[in-house]
N, CA, C and O of each residue as an XYZ file, in Angstrom:
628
protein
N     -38.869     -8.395    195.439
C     -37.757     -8.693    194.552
C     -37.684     -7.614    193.474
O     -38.723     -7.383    192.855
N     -36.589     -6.932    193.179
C     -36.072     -5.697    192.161
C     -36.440     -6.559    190.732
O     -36.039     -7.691    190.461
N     -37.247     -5.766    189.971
C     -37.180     -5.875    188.317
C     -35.980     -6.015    187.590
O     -35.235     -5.116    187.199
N     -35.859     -7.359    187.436
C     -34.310     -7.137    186.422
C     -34.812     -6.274    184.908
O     -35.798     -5.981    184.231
N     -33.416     -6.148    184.984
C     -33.227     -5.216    183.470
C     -33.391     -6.251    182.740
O     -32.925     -7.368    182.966
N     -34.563     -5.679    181.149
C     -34.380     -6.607    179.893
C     -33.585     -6.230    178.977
O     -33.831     -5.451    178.056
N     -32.765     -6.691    179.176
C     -31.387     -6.822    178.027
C     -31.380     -7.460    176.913
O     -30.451     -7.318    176.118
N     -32.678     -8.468    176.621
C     -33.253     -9.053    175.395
C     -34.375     -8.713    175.186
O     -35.270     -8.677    176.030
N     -34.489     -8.336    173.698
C     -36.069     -8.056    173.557
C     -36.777     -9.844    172.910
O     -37.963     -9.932    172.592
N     -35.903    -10.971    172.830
C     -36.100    -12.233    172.526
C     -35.159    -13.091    172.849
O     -34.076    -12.861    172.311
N     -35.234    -14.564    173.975
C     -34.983    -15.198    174.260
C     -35.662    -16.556    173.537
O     -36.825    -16.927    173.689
N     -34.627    -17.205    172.706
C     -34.765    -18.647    172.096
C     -34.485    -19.789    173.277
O     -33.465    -19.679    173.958
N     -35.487    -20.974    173.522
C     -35.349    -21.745    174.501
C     -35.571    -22.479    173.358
O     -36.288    -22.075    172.443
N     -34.687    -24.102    173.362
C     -34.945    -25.087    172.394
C     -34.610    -26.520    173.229
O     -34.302    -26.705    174.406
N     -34.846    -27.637    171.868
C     -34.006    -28.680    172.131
C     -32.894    -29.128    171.440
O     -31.909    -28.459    171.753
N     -32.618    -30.122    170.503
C     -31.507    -30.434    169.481
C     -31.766    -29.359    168.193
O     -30.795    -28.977    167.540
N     -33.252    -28.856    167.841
C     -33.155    -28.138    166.961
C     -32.117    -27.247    166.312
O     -32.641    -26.191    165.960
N     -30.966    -27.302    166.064
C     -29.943    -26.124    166.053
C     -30.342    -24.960    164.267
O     -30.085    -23.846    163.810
N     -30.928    -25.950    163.975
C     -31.313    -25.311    162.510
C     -32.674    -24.259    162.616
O     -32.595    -23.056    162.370
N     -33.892    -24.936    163.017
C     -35.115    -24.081    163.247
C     -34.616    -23.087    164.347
O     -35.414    -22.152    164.299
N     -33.515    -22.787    165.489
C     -33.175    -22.188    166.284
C     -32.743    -20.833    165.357
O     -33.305    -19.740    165.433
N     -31.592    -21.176    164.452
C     -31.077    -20.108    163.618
C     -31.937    -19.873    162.507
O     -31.697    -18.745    162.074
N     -32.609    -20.299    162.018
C     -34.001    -20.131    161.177
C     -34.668    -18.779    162.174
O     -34.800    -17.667    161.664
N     -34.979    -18.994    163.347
C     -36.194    -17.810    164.251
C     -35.086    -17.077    164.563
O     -35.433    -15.976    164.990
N     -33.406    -17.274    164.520
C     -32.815    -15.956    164.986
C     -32.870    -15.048    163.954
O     -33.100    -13.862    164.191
N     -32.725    -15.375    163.066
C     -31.938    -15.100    161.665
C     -33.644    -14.095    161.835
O     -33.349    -12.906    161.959
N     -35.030    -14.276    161.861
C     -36.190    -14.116    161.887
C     -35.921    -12.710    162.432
O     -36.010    -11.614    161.879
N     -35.570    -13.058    163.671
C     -35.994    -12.031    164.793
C     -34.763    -10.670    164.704
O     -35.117     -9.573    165.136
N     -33.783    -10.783    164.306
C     -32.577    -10.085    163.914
C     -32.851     -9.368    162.491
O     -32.274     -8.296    162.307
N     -33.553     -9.794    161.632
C     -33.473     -9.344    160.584
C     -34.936     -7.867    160.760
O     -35.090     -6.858    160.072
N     -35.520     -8.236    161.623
C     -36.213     -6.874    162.278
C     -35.987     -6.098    163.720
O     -36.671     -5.500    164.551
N     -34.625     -6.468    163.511
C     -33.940     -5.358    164.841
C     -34.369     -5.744    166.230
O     -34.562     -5.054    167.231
N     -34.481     -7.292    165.972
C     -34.585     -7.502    167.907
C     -33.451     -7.859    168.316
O     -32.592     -8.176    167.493
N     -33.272     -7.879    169.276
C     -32.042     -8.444    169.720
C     -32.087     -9.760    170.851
O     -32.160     -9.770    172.080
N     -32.021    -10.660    170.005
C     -32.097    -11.944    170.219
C     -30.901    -12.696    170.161
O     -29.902    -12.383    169.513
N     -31.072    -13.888    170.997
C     -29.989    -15.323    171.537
C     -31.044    -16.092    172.497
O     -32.052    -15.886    173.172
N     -30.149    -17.109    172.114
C     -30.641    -18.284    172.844
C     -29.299    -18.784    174.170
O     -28.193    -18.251    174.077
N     -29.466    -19.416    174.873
C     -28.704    -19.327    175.825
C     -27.713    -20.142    176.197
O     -27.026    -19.845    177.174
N     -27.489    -21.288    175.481
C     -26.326    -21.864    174.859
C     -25.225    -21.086    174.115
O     -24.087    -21.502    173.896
N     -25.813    -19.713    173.708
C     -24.756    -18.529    172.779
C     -24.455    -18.070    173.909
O     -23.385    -17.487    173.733
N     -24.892    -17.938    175.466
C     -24.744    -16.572    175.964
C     -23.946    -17.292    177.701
O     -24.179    -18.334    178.314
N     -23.151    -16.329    177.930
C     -22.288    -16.520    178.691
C     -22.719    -17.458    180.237
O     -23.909    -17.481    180.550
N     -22.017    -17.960    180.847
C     -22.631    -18.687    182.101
C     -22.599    -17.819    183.413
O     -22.884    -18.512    184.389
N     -22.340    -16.528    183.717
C     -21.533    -15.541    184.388
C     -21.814    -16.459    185.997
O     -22.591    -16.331    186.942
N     -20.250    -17.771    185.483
C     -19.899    -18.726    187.000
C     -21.446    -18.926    187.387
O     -21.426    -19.177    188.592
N     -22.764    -18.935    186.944
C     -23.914    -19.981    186.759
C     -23.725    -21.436    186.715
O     -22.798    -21.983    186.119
N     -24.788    -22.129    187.476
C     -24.868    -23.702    187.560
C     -25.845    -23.231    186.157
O     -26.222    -22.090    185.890
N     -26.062    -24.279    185.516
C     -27.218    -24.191    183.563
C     -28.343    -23.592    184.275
O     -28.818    -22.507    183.940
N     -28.727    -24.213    185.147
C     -30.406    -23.797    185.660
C     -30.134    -22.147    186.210
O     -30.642    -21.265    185.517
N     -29.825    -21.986    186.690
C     -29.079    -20.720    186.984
C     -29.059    -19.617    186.034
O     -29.903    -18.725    185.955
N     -28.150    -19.743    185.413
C     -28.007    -19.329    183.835
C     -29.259    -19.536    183.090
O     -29.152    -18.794    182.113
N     -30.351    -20.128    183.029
C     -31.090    -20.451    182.064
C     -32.237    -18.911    182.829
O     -32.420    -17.798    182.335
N     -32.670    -19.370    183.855
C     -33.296    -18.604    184.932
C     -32.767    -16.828    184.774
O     -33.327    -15.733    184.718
N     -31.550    -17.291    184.751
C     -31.303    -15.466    184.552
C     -31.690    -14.478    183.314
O     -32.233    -13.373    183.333
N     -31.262    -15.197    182.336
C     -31.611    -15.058    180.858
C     -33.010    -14.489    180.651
O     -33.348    -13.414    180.156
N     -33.919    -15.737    181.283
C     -35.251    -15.535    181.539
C     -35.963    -14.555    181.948
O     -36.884    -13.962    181.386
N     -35.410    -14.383    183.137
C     -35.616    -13.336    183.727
C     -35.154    -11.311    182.980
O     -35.387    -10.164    183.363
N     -34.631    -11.785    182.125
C     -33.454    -10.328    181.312
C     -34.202    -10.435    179.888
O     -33.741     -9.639    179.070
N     -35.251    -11.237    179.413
C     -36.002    -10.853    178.288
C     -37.325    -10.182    178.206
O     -37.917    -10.068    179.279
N     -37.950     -9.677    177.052
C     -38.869     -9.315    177.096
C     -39.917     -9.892    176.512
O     -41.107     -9.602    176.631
N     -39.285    -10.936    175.714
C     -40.304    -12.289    175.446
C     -39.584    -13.556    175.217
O     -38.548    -13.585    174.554
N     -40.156    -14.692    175.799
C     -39.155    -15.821    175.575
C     -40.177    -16.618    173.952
O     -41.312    -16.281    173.613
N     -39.133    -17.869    173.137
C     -39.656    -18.347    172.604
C     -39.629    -19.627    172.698
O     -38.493    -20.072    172.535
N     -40.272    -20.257    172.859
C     -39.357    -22.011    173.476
C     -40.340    -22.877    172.135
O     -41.522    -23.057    171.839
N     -38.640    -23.312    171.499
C     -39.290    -23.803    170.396
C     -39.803    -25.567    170.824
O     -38.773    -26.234    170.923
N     -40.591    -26.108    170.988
C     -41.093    -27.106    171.283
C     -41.375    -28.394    169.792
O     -42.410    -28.560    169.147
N     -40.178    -29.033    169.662
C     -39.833    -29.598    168.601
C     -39.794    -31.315    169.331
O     -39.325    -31.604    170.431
N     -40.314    -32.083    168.525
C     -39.899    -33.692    168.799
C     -38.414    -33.969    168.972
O     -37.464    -33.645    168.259
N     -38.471    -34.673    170.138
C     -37.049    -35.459    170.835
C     -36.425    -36.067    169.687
O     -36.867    -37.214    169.747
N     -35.555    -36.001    168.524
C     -35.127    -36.895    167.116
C     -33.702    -37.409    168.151
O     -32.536    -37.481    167.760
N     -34.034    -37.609    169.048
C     -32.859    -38.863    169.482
C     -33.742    -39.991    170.165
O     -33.218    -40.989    170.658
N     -35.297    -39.746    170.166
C     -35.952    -41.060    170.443
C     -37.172    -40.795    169.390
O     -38.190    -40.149    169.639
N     -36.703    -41.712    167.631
C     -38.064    -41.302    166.520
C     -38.878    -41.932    166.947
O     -39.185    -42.542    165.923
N     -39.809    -42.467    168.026
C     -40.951    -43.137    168.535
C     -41.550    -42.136    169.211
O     -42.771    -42.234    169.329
N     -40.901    -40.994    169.789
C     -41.536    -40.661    170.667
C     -42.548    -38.883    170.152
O     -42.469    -38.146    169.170
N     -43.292    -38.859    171.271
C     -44.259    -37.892    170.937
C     -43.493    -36.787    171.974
O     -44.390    -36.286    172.652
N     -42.517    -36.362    172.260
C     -42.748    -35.430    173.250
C     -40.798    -34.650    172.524
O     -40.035    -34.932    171.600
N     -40.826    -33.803    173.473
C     -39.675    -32.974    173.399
C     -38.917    -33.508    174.354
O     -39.310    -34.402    175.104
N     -37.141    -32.696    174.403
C     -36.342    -32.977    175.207
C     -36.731    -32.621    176.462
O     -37.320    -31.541    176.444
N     -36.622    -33.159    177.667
C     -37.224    -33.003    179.495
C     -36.625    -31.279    179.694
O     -36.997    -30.553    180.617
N     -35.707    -30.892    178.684
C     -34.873    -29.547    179.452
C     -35.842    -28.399    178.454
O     -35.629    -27.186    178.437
N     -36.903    -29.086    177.675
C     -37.674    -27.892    176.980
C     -38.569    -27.938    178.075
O     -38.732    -26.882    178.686
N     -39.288    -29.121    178.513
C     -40.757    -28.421    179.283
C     -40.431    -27.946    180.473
O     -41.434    -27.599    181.096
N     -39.070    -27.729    181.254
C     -38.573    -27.204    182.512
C     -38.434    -25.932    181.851
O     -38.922    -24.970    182.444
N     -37.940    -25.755    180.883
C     -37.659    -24.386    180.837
C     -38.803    -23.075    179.806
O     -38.862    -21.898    179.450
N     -39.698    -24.732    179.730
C     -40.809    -23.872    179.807
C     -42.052    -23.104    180.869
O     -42.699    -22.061    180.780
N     -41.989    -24.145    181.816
C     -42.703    -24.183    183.231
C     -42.051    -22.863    183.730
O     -42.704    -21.999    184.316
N     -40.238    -22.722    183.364
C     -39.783    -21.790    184.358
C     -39.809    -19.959    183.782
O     -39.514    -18.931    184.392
N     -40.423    -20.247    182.012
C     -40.983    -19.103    181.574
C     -42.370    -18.643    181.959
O     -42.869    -17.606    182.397
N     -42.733    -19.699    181.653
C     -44.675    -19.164    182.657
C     -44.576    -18.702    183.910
O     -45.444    -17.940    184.336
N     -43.622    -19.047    184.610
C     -43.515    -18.793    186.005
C     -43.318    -17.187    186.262
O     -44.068    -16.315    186.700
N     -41.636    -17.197    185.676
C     -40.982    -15.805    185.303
C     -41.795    -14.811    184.438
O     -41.908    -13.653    184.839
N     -42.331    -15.173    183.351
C     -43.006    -14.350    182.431
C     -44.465    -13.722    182.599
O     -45.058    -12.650    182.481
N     -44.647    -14.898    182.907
C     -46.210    -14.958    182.794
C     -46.719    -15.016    181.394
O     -46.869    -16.147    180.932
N     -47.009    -14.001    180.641
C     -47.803    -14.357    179.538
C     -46.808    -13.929    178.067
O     -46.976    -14.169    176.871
N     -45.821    -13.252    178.769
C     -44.392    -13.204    177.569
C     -43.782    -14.231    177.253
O     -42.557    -14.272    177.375
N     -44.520    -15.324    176.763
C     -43.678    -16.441    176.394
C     -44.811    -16.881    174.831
O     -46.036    -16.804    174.737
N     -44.089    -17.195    174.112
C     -44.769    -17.692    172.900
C     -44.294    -19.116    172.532
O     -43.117    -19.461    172.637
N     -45.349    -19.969    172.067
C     -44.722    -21.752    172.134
C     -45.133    -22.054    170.918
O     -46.256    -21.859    170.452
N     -44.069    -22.608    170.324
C     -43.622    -22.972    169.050
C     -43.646    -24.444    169.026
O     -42.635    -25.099    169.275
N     -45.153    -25.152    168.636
C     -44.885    -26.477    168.741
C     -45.123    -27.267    167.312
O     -45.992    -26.987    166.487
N     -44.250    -28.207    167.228
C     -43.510    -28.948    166.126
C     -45.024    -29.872    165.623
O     -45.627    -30.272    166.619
N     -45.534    -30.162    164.622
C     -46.295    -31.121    164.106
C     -45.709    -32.304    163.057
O     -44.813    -32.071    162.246
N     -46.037    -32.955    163.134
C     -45.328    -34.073    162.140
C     -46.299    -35.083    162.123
O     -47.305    -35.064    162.832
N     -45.979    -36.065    161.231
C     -47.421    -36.900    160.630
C     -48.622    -37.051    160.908
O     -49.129    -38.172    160.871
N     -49.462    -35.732    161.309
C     -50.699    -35.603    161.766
C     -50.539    -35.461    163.688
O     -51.365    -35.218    164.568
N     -49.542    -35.658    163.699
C     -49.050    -35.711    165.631
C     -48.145    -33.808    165.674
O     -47.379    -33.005    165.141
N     -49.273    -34.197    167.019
C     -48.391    -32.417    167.259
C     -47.433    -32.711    168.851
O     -48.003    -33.276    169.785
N     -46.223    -32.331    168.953
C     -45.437    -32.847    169.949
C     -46.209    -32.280    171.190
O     -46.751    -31.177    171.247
N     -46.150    -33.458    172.404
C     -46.849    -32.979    173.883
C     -46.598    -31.812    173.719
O     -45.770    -31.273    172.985
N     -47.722    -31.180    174.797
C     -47.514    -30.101    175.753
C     -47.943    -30.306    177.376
O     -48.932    -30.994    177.630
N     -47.224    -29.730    178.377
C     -47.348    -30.231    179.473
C     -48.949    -29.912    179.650
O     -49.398    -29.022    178.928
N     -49.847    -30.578    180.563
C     -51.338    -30.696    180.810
C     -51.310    -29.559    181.411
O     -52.096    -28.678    181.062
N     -50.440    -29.363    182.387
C     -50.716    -28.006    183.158
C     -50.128    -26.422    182.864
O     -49.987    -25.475    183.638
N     -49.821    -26.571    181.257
C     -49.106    -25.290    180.753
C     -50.431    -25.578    179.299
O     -50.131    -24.795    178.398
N     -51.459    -26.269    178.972
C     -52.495    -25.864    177.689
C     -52.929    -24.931    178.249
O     -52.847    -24.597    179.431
N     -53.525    -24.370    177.200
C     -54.423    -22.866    177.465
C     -53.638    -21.787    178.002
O     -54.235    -20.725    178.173
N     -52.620    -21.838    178.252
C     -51.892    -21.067    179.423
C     -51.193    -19.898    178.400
O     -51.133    -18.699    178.673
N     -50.763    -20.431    177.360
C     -49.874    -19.381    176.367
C     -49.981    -19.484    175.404
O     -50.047    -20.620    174.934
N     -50.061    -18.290    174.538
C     -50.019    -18.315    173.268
C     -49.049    -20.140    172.335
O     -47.888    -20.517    172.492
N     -49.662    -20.492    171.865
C     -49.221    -21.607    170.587
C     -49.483    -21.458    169.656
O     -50.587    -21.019    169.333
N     -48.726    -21.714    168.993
C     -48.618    -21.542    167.464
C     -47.783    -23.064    166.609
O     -46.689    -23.342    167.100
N     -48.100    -23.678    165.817
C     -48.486    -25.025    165.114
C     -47.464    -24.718    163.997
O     -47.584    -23.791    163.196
N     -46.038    -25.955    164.049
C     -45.335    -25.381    162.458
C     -45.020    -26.988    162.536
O     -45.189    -27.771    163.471
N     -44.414    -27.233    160.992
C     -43.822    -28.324    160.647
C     -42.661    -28.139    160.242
O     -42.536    -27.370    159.289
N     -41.589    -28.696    160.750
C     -40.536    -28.479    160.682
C     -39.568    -27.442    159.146
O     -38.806    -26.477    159.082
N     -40.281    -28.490    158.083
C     -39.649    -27.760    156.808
C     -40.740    -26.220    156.104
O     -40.869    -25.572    155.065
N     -41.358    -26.297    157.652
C     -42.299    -24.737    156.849
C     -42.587    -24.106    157.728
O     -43.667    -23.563    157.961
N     -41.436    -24.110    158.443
C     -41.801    -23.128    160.234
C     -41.794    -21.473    159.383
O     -42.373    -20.601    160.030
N     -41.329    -21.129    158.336
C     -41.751    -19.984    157.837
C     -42.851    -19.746    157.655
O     -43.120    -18.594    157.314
N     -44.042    -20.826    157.820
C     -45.150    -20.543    157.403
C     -45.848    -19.635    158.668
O     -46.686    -18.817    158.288
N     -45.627    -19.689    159.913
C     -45.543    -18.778    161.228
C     -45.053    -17.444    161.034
O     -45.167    -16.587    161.910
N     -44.626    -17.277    160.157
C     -43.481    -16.167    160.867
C     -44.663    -15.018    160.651
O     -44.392    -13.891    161.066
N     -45.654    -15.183    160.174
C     -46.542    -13.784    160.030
C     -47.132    -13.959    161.562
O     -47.237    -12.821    162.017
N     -47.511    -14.822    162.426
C     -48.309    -14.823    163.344
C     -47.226    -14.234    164.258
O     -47.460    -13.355    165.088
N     -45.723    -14.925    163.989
C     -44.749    -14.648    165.068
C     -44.301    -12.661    165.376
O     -43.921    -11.996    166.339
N     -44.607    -12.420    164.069
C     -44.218    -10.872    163.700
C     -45.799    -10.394    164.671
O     -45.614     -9.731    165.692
N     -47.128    -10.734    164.319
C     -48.110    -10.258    165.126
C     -48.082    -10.255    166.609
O     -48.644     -9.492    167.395
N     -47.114    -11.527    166.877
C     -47.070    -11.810    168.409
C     -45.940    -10.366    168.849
O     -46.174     -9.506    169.698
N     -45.030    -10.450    168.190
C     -44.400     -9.298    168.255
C     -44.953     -7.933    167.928
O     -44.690     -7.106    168.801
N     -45.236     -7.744    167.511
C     -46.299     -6.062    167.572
C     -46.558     -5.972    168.700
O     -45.945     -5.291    169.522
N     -48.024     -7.022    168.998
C     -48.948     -7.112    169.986
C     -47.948     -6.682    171.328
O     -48.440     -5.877    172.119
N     -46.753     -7.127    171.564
C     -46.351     -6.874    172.838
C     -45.410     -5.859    172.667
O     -44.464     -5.826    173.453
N     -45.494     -5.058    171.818
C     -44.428     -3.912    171.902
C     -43.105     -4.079    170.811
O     -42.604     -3.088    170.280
N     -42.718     -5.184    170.608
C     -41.294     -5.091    170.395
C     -41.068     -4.437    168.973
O     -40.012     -3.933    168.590
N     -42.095     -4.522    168.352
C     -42.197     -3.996    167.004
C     -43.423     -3.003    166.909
O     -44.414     -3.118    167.630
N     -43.240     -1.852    165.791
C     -44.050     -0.844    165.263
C     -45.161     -1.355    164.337
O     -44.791     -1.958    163.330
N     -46.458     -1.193    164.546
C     -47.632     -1.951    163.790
C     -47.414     -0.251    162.459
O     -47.574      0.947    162.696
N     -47.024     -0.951    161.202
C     -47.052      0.605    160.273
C     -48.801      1.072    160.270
O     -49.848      0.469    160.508
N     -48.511      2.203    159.941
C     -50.201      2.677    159.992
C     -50.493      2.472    158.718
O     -49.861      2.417    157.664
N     -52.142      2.320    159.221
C     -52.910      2.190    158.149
C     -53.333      2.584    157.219
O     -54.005      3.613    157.143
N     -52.919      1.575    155.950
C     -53.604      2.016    154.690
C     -54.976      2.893    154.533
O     -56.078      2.690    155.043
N     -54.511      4.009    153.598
C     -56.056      4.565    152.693
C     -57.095      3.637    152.994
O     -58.152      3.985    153.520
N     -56.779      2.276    152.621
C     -57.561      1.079    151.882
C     -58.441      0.720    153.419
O     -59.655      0.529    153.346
N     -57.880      0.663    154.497
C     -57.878      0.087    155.647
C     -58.831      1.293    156.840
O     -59.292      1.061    157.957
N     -58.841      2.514    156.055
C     -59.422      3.445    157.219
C     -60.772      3.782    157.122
O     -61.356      4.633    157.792
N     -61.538      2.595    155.679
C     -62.823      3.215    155.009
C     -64.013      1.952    155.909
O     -65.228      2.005    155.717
């Protein structure tokens, strides 16, 4: 199978989140990536899975923000169309996927049993997902998409 072209250097995968979504674009744009999530981005005559899959396939890192279902407040888990389209980044990616999972009253939202250990996670609470964004910028270095500045005087002794 031919290497698709990456036409994103960041792919946003979510659920109802629409706020923490534009919170990590607003993130990832404001240091020259070029990022969307795929609800912004065209269906080109795609069935969703289709379209979701292609996207996937055209980034150079996905982010699938993994946030609690707030259309069922009992529950511990995310919407069913985050952990598919997370399964279908591990698949596609392999290890270019970074998981953004939601904590709230001492509960951190599921993760599928057979995707732990598997990828980078990283731990936010909803009203301080800025508190990530230094690990998220490292995750970004680490794989290219960004320039690590060189090191301080301070840093070479």
């Amino acid at each position: 199978m031919a290497q698709r072209k990456k036409t994103l250097d960041v792919l946003i995968l979510h659920g109802l989140s629409k706020e923490l979504v534009d919170d990590l674009k607003h993130l990832c744009e404001s240091l020259a990536l070029k990022t969307d999530f795929v609800l912004n981005l065209p269906a080109g005559r795609n069935p969703q899975h289709d379209k979701v899959v292609s996207y996937i396939e055209s980034t150079r890192l996905a982010v699938v923000l993994v946030s609690f279902d707030d259309s069922n407040p009992k529950s511990t888990s995310a919407r069913p169309n985050v952990y598919h389209e997370l399964t279908e980044c591990h698949r596609i990616l392999k290890r270019d996927v970074l998981v953004l999972l939601e904590q709230r009253g001492g509960n951190t939202v599921e993760m599928p049993s057979n995707l732990k250990g598997q990828l980078i996670e990283l731990y936010f609470e909803r009203e301080r997902l800025h508190k990530v964004y230094p690990q998220i910028i490292k995750e970004f270095i680490d794989r290219g998409l960004l320039f690590s500045p060189p090191p301080t005087h301070d840093e070479t002794k």
